[in-house]
C-alpha positions, 0 to 999 in steps of 0.5 A, a space after each residue: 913245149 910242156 906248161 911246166 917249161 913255159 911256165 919256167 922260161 917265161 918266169 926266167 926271162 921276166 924275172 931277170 928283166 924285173 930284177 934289172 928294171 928294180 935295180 936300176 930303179 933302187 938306184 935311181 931313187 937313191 939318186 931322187 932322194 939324194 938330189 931332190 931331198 926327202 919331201 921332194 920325193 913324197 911330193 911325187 909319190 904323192 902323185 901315184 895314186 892318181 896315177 894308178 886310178 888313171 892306169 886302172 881306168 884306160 888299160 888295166 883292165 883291158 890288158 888282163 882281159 886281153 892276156 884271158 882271152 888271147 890265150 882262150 883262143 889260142 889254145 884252140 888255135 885260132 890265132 887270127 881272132 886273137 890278132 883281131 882283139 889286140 887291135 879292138 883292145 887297142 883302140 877301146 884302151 887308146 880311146 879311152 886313155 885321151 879322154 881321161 888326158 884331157 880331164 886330168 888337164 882341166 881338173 888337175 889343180 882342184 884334184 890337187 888340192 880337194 883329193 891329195 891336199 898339196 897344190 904343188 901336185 897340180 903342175 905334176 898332174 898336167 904333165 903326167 896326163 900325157 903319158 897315158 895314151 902311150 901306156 894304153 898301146 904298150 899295155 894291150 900289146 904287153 897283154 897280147 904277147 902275154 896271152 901269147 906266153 911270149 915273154 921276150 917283147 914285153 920284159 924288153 919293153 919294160 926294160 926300154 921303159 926303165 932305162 929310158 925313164 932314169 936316162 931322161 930324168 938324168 940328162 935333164 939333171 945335167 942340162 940344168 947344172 951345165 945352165 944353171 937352172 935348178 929342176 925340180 921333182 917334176 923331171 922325174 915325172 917327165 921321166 915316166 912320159 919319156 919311158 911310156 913314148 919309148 916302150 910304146 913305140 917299140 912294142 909298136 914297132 916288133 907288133 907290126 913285124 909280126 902282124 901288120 902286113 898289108 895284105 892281112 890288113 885291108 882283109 881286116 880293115 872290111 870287117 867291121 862288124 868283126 871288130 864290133 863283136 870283139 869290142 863288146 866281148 872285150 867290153 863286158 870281160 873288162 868292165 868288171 875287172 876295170 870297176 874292181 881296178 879302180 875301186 881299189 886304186 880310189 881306196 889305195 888313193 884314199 889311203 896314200 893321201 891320208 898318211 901324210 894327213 894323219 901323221 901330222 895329226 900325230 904332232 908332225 909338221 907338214 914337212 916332217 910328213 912329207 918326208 916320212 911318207 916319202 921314205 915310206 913309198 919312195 925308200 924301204 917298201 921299193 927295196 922290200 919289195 925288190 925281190 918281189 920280181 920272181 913272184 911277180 913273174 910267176 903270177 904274170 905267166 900264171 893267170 893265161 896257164 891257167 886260163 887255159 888249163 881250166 878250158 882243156 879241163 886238166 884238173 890234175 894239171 891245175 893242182 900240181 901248178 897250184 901248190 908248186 907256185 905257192 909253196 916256191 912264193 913262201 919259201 921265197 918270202 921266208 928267206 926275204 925276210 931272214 935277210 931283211 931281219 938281218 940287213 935292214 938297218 944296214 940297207 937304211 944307214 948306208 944305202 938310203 942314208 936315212 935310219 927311219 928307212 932302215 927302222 921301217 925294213 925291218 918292220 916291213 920284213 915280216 909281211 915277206 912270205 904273205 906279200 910274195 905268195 898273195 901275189 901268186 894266189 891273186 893272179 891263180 884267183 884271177 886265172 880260174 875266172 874268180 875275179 870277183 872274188 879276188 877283187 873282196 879279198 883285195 879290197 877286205 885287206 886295203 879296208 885292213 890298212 884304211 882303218 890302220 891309217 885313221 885310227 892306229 897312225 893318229 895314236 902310233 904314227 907310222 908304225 901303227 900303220 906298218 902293223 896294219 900292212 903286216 895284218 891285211 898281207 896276213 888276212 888276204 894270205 888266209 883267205 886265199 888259201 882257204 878258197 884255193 884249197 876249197 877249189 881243190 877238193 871240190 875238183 878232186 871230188 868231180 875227178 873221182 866220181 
């Protein structure tokens, strides 16, 4: 099968999944909101932050260095050691996913109340520590399969971790109707344990049909210097990816928890600063970023493509994928934005039922085009082994929106702060663009001389 057809059947099959998975996921905010009220929802958007650093520290960076070097060898068919690294990633991801478990259990209240100031987070906290371990499998499979170019067990498995996720939060919510008991927010976050148990036990299960045969595993299981070599080659491509992940999850952290600060430093109660943070993360930026599942898949089946474009040394190859991608993720973001110019106040009125949603639809519309094709550029960054680079660029435009946080919220409230996501979307945008079209002359030189 030809790059172009892969590249267009994989980004088919993520994007319907992603489509899916957003759809149901729109509603079943609607549903959050509507059932749990505005501050419940920021309460557990609250949480995310910790949610992400942990991610980043067990699994991120491991996946993506997976995804690289599963299809490094693969190109070069050697797909018995790409098998081999799925299961050294495993356990580095698995092993490192319980030990950060057991401290967010012991430390969850003062994390709670030092770092995201509402001691309510601390029981969300205890609970969501369990589903780490289950994402570190899901996530190494999703790499593996990925660095396969093999899209169907990971969008299936997203899809599973979704409908999973919102039928277990919505059971729960039953339940305590039919018995009287009144759940809080905190079934939600047992929702995203429920998904991670579901996703990973399938993956599990369709990575055993494919690999885990029993003579294939006591062959494997007596070379353990193998599986060392793999582990320390894992371990060095991971660590810098890993430390860039987290880097910026402690500043996406920093962020997330001083808007609910500074807004009341804008004359807001807390509750009023609950609530607006709440239909900020939890109401207008999932819907625009809804459309973003095409891009996403795209940048998704990008990073491995690329990966082995560089090894082959196809530079013609590797222009044309770059200005294609990027100039559909603009077109793209330009015809978003003319709809939510056009619907968001609607979206925010008689979706959400909340008019400041619709107020920040509209704001947040312009950031469109930038948004859709940085995440493009990102994982092409990402693909060609720039991923220091990448890493600068993504933390100049979270410093971009810090600084719009502790200096534009006090004096503007929340608008100056979607003026700053409108400005670090547009700077990361430039910088890209800029390296991108520097990597591109540079290789166009090397091929006429």
């Amino acid at each position: 099968m030809s790059v172009k057809r892969t590249i267009l059947k994989g980004t088919l099959i993520l994007t319907i999944t992603g489509f899916a998975t957003r759809f149901m996921g729109f509603f079943y905010r609607i549903f959050l909101s509507h059932t749990f009220g505005e501050e419940g929802v920021g309460l557990y958007q609250l949480i995310f932050p910790v949610y992400a650093l942990c991610f980043s520290l067990t699994c991120a960076g491991i996946e993506t260095a997976l995804a690289r070097c599963v299809a490094k060898r693969v190109s070069v068919d050697q797909k018995k050691e790409a098998r081999t690294l799925l299961f050294t990633g495993m356990a580095l991801s698995v092993s490192l996913s319980v030990i950060v478990m057991l401290l967010l259990q012991n430390y969850a209240e003062p994390i709670a109340v030092q770092f995201l100031r509402e001691e309510r987070c601390s029981s969300f906290l205890i609970i969501l520590s369990y589903a780490f371990p289950f994402a570190s499998v899901h996530s190494c499979i999703v790499g593996y399969y990925l660095g396969l170019k093999e899209t169907g067990i990971p969008a299936f498995s997203q899809l599973i971790e979704q409908i999973v996720r919102i039928l277990s939060v919505y059971i729960f919510y039953l339940i305590g109707i039919k018995n009287g008991t009144e759940f809080g927010i905190s079934i939600a976050v047992g929702g995203l344990i429920a998904g991670e148990i579901a996703s990973s036990m399938f993956c599990l299960k369709m990575i055993s049909k494919k690999t885990l045969h029993r003579q294939s595993l006591a062959k494997r299981a007596v070379r353990f210097p193998e599986y060392l070599s793999y582990a320390g080659e894992l371990f060095i491509l991971s660590t810098p990816l890993t430390a860039s992940r987290v880097l910026l999850n402690l500043l996406q952290s920093i962020e997330a928890v001083s808007i609910p600060l500074k807004l009341q430093m804008h004359k807001m109660t807390v509750s009023q600063s609950l609530s607006t943070y709440g239909v900020l993360t939890g109401m207008a930026l999932p819907c625009v970023l809804f459309p973003s599942a095409v891009t996403n898949s795209v940048s998704t089946m990008l990073l491995p493509t690329v990966a082995e474009i560089q090894t082959l040394n196809r530079k013609r190859q590797m222009k044309n994928i770059i200005q294609k991608s990027v100039c559909c993720c603009v077109l793209l973001g330009s015809l978003c934005c003319v709809l939510l110019l056009l619907c968001g106040q609607w979206i925010g009125l008689f979706v959400f039922k909340s008019p400041s949603a619709g107020d920040y639809i509209v704001t947040l519309a312009w950031m469109c085009p930038f948004l859709y094709a940085n995440t493009t550029l990102i994982s092409i960054i990402n693909g060609i082994g720039k991923t220091t680079l990448s890493f600068f660029i993504n933390t100049f435009s979270l410093l971009i929106r810090i600084v719009s946080v502790f200096y534009c919220i006090p004096v503007f409230g929340i608008e100056g702060y979607l003026l700053g996501l409108l400005a670090s979307q547009l700077a990361a945008f430039i910088l890209c663009i800029l390296y991108l079209n520097a990597y591109l002359v540079r290789e166009s030189r090397e091929t006429s001389a």
